[in-house]
C-alpha positions in Angstrom: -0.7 -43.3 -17.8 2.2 -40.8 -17.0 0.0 -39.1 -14.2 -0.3 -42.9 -12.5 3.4 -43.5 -13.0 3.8 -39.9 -11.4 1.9 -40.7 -8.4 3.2 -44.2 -7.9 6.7 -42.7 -8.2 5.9 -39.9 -5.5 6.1 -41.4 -2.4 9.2 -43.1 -3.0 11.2 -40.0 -4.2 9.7 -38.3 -1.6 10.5 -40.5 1.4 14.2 -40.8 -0.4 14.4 -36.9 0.0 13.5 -37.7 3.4 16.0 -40.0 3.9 18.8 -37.7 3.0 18.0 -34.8 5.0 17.7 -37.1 8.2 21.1 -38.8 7.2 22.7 -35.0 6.8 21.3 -34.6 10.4 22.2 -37.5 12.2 25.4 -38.2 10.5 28.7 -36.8 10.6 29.5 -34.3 8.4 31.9 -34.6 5.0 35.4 -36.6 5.7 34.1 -38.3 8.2 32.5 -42.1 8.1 29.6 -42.5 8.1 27.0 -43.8 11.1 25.8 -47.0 10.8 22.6 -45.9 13.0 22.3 -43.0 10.2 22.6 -45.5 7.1 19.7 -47.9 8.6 17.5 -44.9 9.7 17.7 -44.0 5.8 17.3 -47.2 4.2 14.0 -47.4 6.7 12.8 -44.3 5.1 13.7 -45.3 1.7 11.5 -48.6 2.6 8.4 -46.5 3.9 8.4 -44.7 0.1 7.8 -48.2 -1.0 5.5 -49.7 1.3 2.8 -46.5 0.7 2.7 -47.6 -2.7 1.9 -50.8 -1.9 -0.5 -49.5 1.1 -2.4 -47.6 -1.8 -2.9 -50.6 -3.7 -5.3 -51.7 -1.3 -7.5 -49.1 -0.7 -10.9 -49.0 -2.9 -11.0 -45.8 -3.8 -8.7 -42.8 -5.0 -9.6 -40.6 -2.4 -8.5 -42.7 0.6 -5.1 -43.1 -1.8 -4.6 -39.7 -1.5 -5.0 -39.4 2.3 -2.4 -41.9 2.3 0.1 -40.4 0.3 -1.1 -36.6 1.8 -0.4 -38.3 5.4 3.0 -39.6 4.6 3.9 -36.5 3.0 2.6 -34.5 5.9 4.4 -37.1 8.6 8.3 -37.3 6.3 7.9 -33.0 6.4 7.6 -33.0 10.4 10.1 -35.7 11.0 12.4 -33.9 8.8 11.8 -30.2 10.4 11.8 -31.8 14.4 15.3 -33.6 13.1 16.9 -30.3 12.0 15.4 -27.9 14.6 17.1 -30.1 17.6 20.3 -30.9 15.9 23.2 -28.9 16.7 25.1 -27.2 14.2 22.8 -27.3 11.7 24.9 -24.9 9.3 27.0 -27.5 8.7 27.8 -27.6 4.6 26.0 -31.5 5.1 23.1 -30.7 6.8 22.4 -27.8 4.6 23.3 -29.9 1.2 20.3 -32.1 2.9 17.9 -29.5 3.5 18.5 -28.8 0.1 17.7 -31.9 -1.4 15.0 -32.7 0.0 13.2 -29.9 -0.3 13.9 -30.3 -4.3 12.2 -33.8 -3.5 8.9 -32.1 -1.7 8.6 -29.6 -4.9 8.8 -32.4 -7.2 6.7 -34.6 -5.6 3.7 -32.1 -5.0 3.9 -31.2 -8.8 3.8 -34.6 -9.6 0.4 -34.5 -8.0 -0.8 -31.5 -9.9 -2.7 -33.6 -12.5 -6.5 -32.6 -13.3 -9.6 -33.0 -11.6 -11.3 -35.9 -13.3 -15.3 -36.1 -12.8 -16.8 -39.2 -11.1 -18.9 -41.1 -13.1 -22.6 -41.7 -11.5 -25.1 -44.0 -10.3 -28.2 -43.1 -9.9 -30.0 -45.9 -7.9 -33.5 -44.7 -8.5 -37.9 -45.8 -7.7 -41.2 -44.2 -8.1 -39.6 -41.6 -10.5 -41.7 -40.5 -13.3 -39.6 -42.5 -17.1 -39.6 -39.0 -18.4 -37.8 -37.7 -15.9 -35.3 -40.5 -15.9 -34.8 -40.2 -19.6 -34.1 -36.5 -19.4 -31.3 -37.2 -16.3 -29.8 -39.9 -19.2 -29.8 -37.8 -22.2 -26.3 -36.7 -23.0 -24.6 -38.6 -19.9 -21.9 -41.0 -21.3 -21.1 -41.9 -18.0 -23.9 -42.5 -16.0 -25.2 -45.9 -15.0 -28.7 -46.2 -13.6 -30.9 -49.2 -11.4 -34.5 -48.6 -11.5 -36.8 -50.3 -9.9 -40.5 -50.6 -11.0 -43.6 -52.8 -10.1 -44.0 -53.5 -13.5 -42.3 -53.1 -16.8 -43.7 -50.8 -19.1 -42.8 -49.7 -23.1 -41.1 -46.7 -22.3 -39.0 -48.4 -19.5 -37.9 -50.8 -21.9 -37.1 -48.4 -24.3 -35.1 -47.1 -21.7 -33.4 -50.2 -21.0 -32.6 -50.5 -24.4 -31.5 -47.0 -25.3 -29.2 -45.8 -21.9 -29.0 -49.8 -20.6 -30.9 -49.1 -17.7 -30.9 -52.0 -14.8 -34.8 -52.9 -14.4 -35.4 -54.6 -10.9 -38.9 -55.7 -10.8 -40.8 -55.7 -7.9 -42.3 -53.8 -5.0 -40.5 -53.1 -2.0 -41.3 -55.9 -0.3 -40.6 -58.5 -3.1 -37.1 -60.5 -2.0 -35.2 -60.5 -5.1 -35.8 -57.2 -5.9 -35.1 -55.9 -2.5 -31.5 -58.4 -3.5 -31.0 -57.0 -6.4 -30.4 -53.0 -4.8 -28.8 -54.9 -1.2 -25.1 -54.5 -0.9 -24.6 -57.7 -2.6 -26.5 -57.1 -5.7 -25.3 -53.4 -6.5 -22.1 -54.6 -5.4 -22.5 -57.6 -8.1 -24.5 -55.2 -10.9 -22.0 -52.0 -10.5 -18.1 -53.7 -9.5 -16.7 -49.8 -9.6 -19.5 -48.6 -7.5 -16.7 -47.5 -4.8 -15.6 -45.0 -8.3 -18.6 -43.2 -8.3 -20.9 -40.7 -7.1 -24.0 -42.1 -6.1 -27.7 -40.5 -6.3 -30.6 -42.5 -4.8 -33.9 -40.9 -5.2 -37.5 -42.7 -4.4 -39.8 -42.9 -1.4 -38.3 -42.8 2.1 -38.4 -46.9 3.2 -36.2 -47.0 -0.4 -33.7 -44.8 -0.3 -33.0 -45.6 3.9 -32.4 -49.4 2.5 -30.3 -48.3 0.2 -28.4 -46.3 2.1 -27.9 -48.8 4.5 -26.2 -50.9 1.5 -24.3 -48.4 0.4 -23.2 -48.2 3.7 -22.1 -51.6 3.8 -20.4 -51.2 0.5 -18.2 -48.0 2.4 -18.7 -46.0 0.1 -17.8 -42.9 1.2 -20.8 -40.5 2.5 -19.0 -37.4 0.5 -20.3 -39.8 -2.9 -23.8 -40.7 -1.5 -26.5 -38.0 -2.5 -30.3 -38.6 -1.7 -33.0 -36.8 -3.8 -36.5 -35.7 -3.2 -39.4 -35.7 -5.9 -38.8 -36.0 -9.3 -36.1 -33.8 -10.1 -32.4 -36.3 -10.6 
């Protein structure tokens, strides 16, 4: 929960940081009053922390959050460097009181960032694989949800279903509701986090292609879609 607030709090510290060291370079330095141009550009700034939170908030999955933040971060640094590289005299006691701050802010917001590396959880959207070999790729995963599909249900499929809650679709490939059940609808409808996780689809050829193409449609990232050959999951 601290790591969220952490993040979330980021951007805006950040761009505020920002903010300062362009008002130290636009703005005239102590004793004198201050630009209006100079007070608007950092209010502006101050609003950009703010709207890349709510920017993030949107996106489905963490990774595109952190291109967003990483881009901002990336785009306030330049500004901030092109600012103070064609400003003249840039020693002032305001402009370097600015520099200051806001590389305090930068430090403090990529630490803030340094949180651990949390594991995906996984989908394994699976046909034609042998049940032991499934049951061995579900032994010991806590956080692993799997979709097989089968022609027909047998005891040890069940037992599967029952022991690591396996989704059975039923059906051959060219039976309509269960090619529904692994479209982007159905998985989408089955799995609501699927955009969370890393994905392993593993069955003949025609299979995994169409449910590629639903992942796909899902955008999930490729960098989370892994296809598998033979039995090994």
């Amino acid at each position: 929960m601290a790591s969220e607030v952490n993040v979330r709090q980021g951007p805006i510290l950040f761009w505020s940081g920002v903010a300062v060291a362009e008002f130290g370079a636009i703005g005239p330095g102590f004793g004198y009053p201050w630009s209006p141009a100079a007070l608007a550009a950092a209010a502006l700034l101050v609003a950009l922390g703010f709207l890349s939170v709510k920017a993030a908030d949107y996106l489905r999955t963490e990774e595109a959050r952190q291109r967003l933040r990483l881009g901002g971060y990336l785009a306030g640094a330049l500004l901030v460097a092109h600012q103070f590289s064609s400003t003249a005299h840039v020693t002032s006691l305001s402009r370097v009181g600015s520099l200051l701050l806001y590389a305090m802010a930068a430090v403090m917001v990529v630490w803030s960032h340094r949180v651990p590396h949390e594991t995906r959880p996984a989908l394994l959207i699976a046909a034609g694989l042998d049940p032991g070999s499934l049951r061995e790729r579900l032994a010991g995963a806590t956080d692993t949800v799997a979709v097989y599909r089968a022609e027909r249900v047998t005891d040890e499929l069940r037992d599967l279903e029952r022991r690591y809650g396996v989704i059975l679709v039923v059906g051959d490939e060219h039976d309509p509701r269960a090619k529904e059940r692994v479209s982007a609808s159905g998985l989408s409808r089955e799995i609501p986090d699927i955009a969370e996780r890393e994905v392993v689809v593993a069955g003949p050829r025609r299979f995994k292609r169409y449910v590629g193409g639903a992942l796909s449609r899902l955008a999930i990232p490729k960098s989370q879609i892994h296809f598998k050959s033979g039995q090994k999951v």
